[in-house]
N, C-alpha and C positions, 0 to 999 in steps of 0.2 A: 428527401434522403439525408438531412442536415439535422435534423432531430431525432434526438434519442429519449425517450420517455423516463424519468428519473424513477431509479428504485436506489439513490442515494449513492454518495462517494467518497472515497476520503483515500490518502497515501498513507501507506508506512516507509520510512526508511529504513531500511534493515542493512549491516554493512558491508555483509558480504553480495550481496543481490538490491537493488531497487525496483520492491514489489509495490504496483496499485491495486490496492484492494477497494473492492466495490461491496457496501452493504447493501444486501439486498433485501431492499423494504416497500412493501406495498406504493405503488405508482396510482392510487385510484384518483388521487387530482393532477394525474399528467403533468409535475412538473418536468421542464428541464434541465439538467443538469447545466452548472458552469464553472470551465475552468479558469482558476481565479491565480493573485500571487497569495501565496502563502504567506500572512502578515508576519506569523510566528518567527517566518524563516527571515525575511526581506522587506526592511519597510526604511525609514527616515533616519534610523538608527545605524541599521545595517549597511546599508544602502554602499557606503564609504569602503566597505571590506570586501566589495566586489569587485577584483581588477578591473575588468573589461566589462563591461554592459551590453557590449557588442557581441561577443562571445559567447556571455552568458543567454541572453536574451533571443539575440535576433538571429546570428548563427542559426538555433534550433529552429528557430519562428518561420524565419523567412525560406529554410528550406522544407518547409512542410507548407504542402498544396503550396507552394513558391511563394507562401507568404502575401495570397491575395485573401481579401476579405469581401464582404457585405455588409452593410449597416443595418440593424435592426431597429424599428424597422427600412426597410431598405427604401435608398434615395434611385435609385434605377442605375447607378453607377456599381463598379467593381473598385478597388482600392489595393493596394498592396505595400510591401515595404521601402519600396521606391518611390511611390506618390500616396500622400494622406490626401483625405477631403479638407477644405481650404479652411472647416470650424471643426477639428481635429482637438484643439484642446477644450473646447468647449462640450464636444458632446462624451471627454471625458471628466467633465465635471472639473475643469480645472481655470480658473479664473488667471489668464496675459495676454499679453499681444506677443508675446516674442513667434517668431515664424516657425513651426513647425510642418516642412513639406514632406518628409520622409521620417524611416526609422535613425539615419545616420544623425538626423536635425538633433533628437533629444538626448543622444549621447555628448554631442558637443554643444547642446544652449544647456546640459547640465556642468557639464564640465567646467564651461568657461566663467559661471556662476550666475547665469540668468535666469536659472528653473532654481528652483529650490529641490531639495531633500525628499520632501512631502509630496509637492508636486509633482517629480519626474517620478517617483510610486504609481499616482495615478495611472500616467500616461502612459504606462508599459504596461500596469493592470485592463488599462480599456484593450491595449492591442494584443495581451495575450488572451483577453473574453474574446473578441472578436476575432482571432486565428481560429481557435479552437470553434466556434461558433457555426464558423461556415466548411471550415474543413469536412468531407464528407467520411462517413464508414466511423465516428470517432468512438458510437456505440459495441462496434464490433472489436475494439481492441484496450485494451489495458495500459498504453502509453499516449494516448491519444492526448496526454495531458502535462506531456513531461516535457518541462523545461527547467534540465538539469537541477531538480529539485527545488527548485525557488517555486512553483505553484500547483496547488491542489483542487482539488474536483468539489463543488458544493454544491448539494441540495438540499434544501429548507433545515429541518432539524437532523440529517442523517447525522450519527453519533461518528464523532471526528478518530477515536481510538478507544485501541481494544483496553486500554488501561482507564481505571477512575479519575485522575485527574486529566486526562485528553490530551497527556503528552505523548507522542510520534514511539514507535517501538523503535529502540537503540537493539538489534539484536544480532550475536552471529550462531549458526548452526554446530552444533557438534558433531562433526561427519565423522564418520567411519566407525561410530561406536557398537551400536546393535544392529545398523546398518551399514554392512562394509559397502567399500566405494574402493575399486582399484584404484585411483588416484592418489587412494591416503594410506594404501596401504595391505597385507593380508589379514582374512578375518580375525580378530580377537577372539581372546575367552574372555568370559565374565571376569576373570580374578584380573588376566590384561586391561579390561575395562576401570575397574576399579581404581588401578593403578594410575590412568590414562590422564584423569582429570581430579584435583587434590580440591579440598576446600581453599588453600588459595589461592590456586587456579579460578576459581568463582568468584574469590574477591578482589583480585585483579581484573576481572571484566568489570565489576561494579567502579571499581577507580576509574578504570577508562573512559567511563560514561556510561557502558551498556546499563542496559535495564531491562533485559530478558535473553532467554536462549531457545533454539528450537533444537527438539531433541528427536530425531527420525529416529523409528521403533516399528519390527513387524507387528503385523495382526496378530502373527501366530501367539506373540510375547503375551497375550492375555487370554490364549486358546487352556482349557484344563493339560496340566503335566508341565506348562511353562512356568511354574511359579519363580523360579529359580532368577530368569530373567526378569520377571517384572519388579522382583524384589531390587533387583541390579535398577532399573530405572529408577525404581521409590528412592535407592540411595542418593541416586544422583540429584531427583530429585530435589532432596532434602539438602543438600549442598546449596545447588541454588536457590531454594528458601532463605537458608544461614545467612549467603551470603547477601537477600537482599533484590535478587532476581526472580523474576517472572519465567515462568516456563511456557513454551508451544510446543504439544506432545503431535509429534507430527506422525501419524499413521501411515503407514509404506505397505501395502498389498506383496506378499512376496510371490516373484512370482515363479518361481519354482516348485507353491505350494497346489494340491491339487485340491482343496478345498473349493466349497460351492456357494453363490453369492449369499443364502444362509449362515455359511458360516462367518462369510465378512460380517454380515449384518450381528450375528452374536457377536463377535470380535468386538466390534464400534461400539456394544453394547457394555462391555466387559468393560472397553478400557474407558466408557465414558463413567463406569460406576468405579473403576481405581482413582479415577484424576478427581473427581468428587470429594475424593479422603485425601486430598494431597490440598497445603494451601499453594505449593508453586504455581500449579497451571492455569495459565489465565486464559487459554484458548486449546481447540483441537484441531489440527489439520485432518478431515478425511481420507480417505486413500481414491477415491472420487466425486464428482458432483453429483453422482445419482441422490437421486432424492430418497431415497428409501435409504439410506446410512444418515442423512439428517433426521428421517423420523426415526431411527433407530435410537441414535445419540437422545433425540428429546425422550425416549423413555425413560430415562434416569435424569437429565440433565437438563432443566429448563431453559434456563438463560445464559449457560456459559457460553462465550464464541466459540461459532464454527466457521473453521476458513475450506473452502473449496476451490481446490486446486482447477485450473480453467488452461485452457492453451486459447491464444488469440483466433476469436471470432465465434466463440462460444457466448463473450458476454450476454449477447441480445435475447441467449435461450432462456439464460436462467431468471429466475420470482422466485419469491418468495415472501410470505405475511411477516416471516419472522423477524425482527428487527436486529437479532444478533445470529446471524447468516454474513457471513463474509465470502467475497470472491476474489 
């Protein structure tokens, strides 16, 4: 029950939500997944701009399955973050003698300057593989990997990001636009919309660091008689091309609409042949995982990402051949 059959992994961090997303890519050589430290995020470098280790680290660790583990493969013992096995730095690959009995041990033999930079990397990377490793159900949920963003999921070549250079999505949503949200507010008109977000409003996210936006948008919006609205997204669009960002046209099913899954399936079709003409969009959210609005979108759209939207314990249903499939 401790293995989960790889159909590939990788995080985004996005700023308003932290979403795992999982590519789903052919598993025909059963690998498995492993959750690793994010070198990008935490290494030798970084290491030093982590206040607490303890916090950061074991906090999360040790309260998930209570931070016991198994060694793979297994010595007939259980381990946790209270007691290591007694060659703990070694079968993390890490060449001392300094005594490491617990997780408290490497906090404080790095601290006091005994472990090096490098090494205590290791030694947290072995005990976050092996948290994750033997915690059970990790297949079934989408956080199964998070340690407040310092580590990510990897299998073999799964593609690490939706963007060409394989840098992390920097993104926030633009709520309440063509998708009202009592939260942010009453519905808008198109000409409100317009107003809502200026071009440098776009390029002030770009300074900030983002590097993409998602932009929730009904189906109906590419239904024939909506033109009016999709042209509103194309602006927006285009703003954040200018400025430099990446767009996720995110599909919202409305559902006050009495349309029939036909018409989803046109819909997904429509707006997967708008975003085609657009250079913003670098992904589509679906309005669900059914598989018949992926093979809808691929009629027009080979390889652009598709992300589908999943609630915890779904992971284990979905497959898929396709290698720019996201969940």
């Amino acid at each position: 029950p401790w293995t989960t059959t790889c159909l590939g992994y990788h995080l985004h961090l996005f700023l308003i939500m932290l979403s795992t997303s999982r590519q789903l890519s052919s598993s025909k050589q059963g690998k498995t997944p492993e959750c690793v430290i994010d070198r990008s995020v935490f290494n030798a470098d970084t290491i030093a701009d982590v206040a607490d280790l303890g916090v950061s680290f074991f906090a999360s660790l040790c309260g998930r399955n209570r931070g016991v583990f198994v060694l793979d493969p297994p010595d007939g013992n259980s381990y946790g973050c209270i007691e290591f096995p007694p060659n703990y730095a070694e079968l993390a690959g890490v060449d001392t003698d300094v005594p490491l009995e617990d997780t408290n041990a490497i906090n404080l033999q790095f601290l006091g300057g005994n472990l090096t930079a490098s090494d205590t990397v290791e030694l947290l990377d072995f005990f976050v593989q092996r948290v994750y490793g033997t915690t059970p159900n990790t297949g079934e949920t989408p956080y199964g990997c998070d340690v407040g963003g310092l580590a990510a999921l990897q299998c073999g070549d799964a593609k690490p990001s939706l963007l060409s250079d394989g840098s992390p999505i920097r993104s926030v949503t633009v709520a309440g636009t063509f998708v009202p949200l009592a939260w942010v507010g009453p519905k808008l008109s198109l000409r409100e919309i317009s107003k809502l977000y200026t071009a440098e409003d776009f390029h002030d996210m770009a300074e900030l660091g983002l590097n993409a936006v998602q932009i929730p948008v009904f189906t109906s919006a590419f239904e024939s008689g909506n033109e009016d609205v999709k042209d509103a997204v194309g602006d927006m669009l285009e703003l954040a091309d200018a400025a430099g960002l990446g767009a996720i046209l995110v599909l919202v099913e409305d559902e006050s609409s009495e349309g029939t899954a036909k018409d989803v399936e046109d819909a997904v079709i429509a707006a997967a042949e708008f975003s085609s003409s657009m250079n913003a969009v670098i992904a589509i959210t679906l309005p669900s995982p059914d598989s018949s609005l992926v093979a809808a979108a691929r009629t027009v759209v080979s390889t652009l990402p598709l992300l589908l939207p999943i609630n915890q314990g779904y992971l284990r249903k979905l497959h898929s051949d396709d290698p720019n499939v996201y969940a």
